[in-house]
C-alpha positions as a Python dict, from the first residue, in 0.01 Angstrom:
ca = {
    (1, 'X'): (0, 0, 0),
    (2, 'X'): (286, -192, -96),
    (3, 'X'): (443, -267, 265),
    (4, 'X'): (786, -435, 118),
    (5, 'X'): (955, -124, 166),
    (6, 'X'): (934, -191, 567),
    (7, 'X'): (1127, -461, 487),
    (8, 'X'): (1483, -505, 593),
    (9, 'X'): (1577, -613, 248),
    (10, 'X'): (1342, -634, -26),
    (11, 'X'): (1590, -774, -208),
    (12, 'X'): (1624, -1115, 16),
    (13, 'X'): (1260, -1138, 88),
    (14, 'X'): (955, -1159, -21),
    (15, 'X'): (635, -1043, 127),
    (16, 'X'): (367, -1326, 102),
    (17, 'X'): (133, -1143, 370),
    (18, 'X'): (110, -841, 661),
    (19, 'X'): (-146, -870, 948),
    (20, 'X'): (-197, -679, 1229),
    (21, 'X'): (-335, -700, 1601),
    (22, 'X'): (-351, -395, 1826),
    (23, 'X'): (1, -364, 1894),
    (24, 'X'): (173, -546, 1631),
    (25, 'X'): (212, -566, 1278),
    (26, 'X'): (313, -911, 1136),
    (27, 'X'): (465, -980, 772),
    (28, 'X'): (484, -1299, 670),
    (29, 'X'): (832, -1287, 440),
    (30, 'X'): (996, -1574, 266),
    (31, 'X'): (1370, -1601, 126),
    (32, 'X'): (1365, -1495, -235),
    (33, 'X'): (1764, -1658, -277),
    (34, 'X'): (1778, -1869, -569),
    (35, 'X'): (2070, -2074, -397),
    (36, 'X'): (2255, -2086, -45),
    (37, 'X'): (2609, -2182, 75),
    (38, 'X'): (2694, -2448, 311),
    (39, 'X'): (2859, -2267, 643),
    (40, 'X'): (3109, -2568, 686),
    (41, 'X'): (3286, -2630, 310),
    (42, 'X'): (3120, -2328, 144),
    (43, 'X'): (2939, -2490, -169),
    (44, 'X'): (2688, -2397, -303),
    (45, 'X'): (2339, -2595, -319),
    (46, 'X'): (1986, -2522, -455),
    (47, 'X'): (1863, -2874, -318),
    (48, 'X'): (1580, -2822, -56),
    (49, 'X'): (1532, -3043, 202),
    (50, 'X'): (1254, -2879, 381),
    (51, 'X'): (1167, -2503, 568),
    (52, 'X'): (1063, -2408, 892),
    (53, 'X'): (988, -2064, 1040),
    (54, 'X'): (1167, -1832, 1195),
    (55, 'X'): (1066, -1528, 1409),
    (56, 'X'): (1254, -1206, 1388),
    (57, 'X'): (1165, -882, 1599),
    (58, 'X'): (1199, -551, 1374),
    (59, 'X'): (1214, -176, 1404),
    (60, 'X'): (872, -69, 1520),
    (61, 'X'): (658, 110, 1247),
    (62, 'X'): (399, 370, 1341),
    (63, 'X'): (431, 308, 1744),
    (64, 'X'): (336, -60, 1642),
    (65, 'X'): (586, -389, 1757),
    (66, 'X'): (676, -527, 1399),
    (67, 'X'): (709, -888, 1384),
    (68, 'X'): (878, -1086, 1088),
    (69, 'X'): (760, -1428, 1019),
    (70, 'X'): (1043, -1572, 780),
    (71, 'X'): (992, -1905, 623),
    (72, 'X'): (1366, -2034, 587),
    (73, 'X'): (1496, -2290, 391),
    (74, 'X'): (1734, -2628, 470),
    (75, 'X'): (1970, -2743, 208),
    (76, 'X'): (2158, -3072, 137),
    (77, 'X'): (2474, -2952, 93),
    (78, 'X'): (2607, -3181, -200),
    (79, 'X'): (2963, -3176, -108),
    (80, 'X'): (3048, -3535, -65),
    (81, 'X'): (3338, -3486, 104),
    (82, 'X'): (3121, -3252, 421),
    (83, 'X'): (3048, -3370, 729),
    (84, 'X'): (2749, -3137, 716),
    (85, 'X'): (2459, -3305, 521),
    (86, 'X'): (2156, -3042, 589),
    (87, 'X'): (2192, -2681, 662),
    (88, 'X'): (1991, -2388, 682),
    (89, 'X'): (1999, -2076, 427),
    (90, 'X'): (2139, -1762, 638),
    (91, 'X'): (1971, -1441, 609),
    (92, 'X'): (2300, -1251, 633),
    (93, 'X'): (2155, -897, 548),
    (94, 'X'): (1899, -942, 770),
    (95, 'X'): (1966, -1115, 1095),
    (96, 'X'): (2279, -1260, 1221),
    (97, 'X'): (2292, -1641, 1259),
    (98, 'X'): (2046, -1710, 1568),
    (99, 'X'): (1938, -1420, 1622),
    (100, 'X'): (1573, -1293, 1728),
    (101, 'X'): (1607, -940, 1623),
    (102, 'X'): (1692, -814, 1271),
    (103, 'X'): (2029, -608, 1211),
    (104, 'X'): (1875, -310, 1203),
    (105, 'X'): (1703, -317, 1543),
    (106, 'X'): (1968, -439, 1673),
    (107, 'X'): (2205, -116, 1578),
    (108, 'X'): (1953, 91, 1769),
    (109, 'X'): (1931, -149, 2088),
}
């Protein structure tokens, strides 16, 4: 079954793998952007410094808790001139900067 259509956007991520416990389903997604944009001077880098993971609750699916494990990427941003050397991608049509809960589940909330 191809599960990427639960996604939030298919377009921004990528499902690498989907699990599932009794009352969740998990999908492991990672950013599919070639590039990202630095929030303070607004260039534009494709330099990665490292990822980490980030958890985002999302619309349940079936009666099941879905669970999105994102693996994010930090950027140098290459702007000389900004006093903001590393910064993380944002997943803008997914989640809103810090959240724990996608757009989506949040418009229902």
């Amino acid at each position: 079954m191809d599960f990427s259509i639960c996604l939030p956007d298919a377009s921004v991520l990528r499902l690498d793998n989907v699990s599932t416990d009794e009352k969740t389903i998990v999908f492991e997604v990672a950013s599919q952007q070639p590039m990202a944009i630095c929030p303070l001077c607004r260039n534009i880098s494709r330099k990665v410094h490292s990822h980490y993971q980030r958890t985002l609750a999302d619309l349940p699916l079936s009666g099941m808790a879905v669970r999105l494990l994102c693996r994010v990427r930090k950027f140098f941003c290459l702007n000389e001139e900004c006093r903001r050397r590393i910064f993380v991608e944002r997943l803008t049509a997914v989640a809103a900067v810090s959240s724990r809960q996608t757009i989506r589940l949040n418009k229902i909330m």
